[in-house]
Each structure stands twice: as C-alpha cells, then as structure tokens.
GUFIFI-907342 format. One line per field, with one value per residue: residue number from 1; residue in one letter; y, z, x of N, C-alpha, C, CB in turn. Coordinates in Angstrom, 1 decimal, m for minus. Each point is the difference from the previous one (the first is absolute). Glycine has a CB too. Layout:
# GUFIFI-907342
nr: (NUM:...) $
rest: (A:...) $
nY: (Y:...) $
nZ: (Z:...) $
nX: (X:...) $
caY: (Y:...) $
caZ: (Z:...) $
caX: (X:...) $
cY: (Y:...) $
cZ: (Z:...) $
cX: (X:...) $
cbY: (Y:...) $
cbZ: (Z:...) $
cbX: (X:...) $
This chain:
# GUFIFI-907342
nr: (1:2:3:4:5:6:7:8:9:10:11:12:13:14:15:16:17:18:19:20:21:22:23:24:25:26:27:28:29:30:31:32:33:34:35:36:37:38:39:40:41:42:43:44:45:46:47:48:49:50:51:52:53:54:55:56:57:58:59:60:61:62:63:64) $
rest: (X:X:X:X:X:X:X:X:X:X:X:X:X:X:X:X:X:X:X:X:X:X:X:X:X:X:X:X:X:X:X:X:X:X:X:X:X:X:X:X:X:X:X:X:X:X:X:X:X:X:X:X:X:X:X:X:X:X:X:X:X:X:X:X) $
nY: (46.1:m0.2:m2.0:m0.5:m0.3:2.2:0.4:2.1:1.4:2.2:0.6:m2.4:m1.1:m2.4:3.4:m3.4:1.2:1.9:0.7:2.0:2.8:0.3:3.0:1.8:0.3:2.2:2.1:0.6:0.7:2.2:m3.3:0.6:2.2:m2.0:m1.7:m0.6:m2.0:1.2:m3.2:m0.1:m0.2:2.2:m0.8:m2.4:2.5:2.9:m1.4:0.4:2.0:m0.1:m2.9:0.4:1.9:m2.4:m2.7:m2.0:m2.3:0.2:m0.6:3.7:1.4:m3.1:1.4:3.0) $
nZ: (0.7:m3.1:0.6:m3.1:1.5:m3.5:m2.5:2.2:2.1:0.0:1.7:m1.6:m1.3:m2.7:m1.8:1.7:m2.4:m2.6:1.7:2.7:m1.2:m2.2:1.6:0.8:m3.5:m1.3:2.8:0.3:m3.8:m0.4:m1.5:m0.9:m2.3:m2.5:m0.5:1.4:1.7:2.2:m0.6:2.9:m3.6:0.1:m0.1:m1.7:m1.3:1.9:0.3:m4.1:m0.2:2.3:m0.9:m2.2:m0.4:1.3:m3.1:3.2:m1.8:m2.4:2.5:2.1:m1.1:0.7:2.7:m0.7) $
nX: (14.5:m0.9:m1.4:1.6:m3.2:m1.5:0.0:0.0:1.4:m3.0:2.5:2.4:m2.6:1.1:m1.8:m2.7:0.6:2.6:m3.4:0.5:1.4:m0.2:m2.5:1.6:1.8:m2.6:m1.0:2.1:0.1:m2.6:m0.1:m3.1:1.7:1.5:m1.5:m2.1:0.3:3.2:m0.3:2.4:m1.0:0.5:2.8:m0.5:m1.2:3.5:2.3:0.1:0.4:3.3:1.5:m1.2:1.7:1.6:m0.5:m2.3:1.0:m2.0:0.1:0.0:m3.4:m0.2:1.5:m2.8) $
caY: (m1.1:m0.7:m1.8:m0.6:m2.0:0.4:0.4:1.2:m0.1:1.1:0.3:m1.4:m0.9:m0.8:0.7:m1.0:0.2:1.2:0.5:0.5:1.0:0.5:0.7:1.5:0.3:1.0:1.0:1.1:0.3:0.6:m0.8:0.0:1.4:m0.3:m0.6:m0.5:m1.7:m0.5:m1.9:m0.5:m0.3:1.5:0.4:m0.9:m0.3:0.9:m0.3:m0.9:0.9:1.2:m0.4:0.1:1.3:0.4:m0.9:m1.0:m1.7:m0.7:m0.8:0.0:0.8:m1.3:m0.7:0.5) $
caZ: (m0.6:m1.1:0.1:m1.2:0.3:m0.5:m1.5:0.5:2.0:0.9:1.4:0.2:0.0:m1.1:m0.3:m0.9:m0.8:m0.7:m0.3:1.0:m0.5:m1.4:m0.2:1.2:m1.0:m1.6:0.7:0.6:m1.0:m1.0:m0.5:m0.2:m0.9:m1.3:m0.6:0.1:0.8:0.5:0.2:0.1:m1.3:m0.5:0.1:m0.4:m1.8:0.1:0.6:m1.5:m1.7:0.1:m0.5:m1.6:m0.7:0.3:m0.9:1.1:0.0:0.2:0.9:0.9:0.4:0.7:1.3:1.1) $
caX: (0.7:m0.6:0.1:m0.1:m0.8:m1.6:m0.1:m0.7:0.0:m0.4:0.5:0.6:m1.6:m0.8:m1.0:m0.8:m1.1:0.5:m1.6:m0.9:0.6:0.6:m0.7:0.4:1.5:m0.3:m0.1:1.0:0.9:m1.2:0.3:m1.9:m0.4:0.6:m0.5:m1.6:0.1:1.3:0.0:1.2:0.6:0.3:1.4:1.2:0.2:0.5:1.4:0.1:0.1:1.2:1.3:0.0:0.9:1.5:0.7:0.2:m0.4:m1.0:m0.2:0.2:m1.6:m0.9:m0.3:m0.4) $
cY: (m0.7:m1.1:m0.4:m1.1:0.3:0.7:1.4:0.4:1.9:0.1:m1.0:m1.1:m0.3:1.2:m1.7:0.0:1.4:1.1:0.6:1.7:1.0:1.3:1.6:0.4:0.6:0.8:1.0:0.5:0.7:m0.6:m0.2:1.1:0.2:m0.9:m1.1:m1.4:m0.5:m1.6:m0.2:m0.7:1.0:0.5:m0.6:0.8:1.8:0.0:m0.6:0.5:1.0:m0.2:0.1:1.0:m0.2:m1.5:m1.2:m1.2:0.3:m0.7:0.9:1.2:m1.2:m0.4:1.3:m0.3) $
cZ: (m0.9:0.1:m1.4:0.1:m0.7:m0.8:0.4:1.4:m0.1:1.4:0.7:0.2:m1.3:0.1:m0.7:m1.1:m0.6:0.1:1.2:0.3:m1.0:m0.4:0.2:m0.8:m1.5:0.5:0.3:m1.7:m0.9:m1.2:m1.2:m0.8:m1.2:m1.1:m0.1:1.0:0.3:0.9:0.5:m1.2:m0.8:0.0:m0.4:m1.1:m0.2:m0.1:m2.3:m0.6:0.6:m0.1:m0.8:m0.8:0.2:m0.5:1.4:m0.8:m0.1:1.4:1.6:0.4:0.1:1.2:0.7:m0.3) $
cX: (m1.0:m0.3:m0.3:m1.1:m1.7:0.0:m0.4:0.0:m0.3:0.3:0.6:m1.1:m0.3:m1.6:m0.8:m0.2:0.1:m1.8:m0.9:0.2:0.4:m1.2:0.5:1.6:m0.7:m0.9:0.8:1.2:m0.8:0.0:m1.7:0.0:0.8:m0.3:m1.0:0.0:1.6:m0.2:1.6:0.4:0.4:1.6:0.6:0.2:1.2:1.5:0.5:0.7:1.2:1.3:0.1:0.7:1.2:0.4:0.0:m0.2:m1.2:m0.7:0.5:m1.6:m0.9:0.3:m0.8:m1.4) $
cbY: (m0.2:1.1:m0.4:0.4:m0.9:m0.1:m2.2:m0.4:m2.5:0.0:1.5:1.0:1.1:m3.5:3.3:m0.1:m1.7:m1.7:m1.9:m2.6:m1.3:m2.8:m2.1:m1.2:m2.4:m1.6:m1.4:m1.5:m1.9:2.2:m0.9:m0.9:1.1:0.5:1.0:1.0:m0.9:2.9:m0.8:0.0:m1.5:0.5:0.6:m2.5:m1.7:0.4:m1.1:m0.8:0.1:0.9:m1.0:m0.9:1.7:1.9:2.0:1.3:m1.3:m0.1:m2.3:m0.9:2.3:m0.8:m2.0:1.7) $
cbZ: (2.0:m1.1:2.6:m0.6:3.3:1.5:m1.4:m1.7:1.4:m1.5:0.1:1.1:2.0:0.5:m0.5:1.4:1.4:m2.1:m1.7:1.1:1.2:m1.1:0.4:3.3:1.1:m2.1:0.4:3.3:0.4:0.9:2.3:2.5:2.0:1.4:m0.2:m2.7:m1.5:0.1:m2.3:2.3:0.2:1.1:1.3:0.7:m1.1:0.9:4.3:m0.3:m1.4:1.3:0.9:0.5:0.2:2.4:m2.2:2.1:1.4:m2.1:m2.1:m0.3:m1.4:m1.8:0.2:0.5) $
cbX: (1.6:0.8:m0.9:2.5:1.6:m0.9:m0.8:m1.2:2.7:m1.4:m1.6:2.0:m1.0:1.4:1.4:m0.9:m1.5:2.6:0.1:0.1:m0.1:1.2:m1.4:m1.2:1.8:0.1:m1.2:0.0:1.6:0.2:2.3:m1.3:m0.5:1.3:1.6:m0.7:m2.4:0.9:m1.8:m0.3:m1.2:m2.4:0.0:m0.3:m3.6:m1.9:m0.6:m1.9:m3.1:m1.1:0.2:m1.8:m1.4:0.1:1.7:m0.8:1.4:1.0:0.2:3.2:0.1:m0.3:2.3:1.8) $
C-alpha cells in the first residue's frame, strides 16, 4: 500500500535524506557508467529539458 504523506518512502517509511541513498540508486541503475557525476540535480535539470520538446509549461518544468 501506497501513502501520499511522503515524497519519498521505503517500505512505507518517510526516507530522511533522498542523499544517503541516492548513491546505491545510480549504481544500481548504472547511471555512474553513462554518465559519470549523477547528482539529484542532475535529474532535475534532465526531468526539465525533456518536458521542453513536448511543448510542456514553463512553469510546470520549473517545478521540477
């Protein structure tokens, strides 16, 4: 079961700290062997430039 009350969870459990983790997640996603320094900025600015083609909002790639 899901819960809406946390951005991030694990096994229904609030996740302190996206960063303690986020390492072992680009590891595992091989992410490090594509493209080297992976950041959780890294993804925004990713998540971003990929709305853009598809004509998204302005304001809705700035929210990520």
């Amino acid at each position: 079961m899901l819960s809406n009350s946390h951005f991030v969870e694990w096994h229904g459990k609030a996740v302190a700290s996206v960063k303690t983790g986020f390492p072992t997640g680009v590891r595992l996603a091989r992410l490090d062997l594509i493209a080297g320094n992976v950041t959780p900025h890294t993804l925004r600015h990713t998540a971003a430039t990929w709305l853009m083609p598809r004509t998204a909002p302005m304001s809705e790639a700035a929210g990520f």
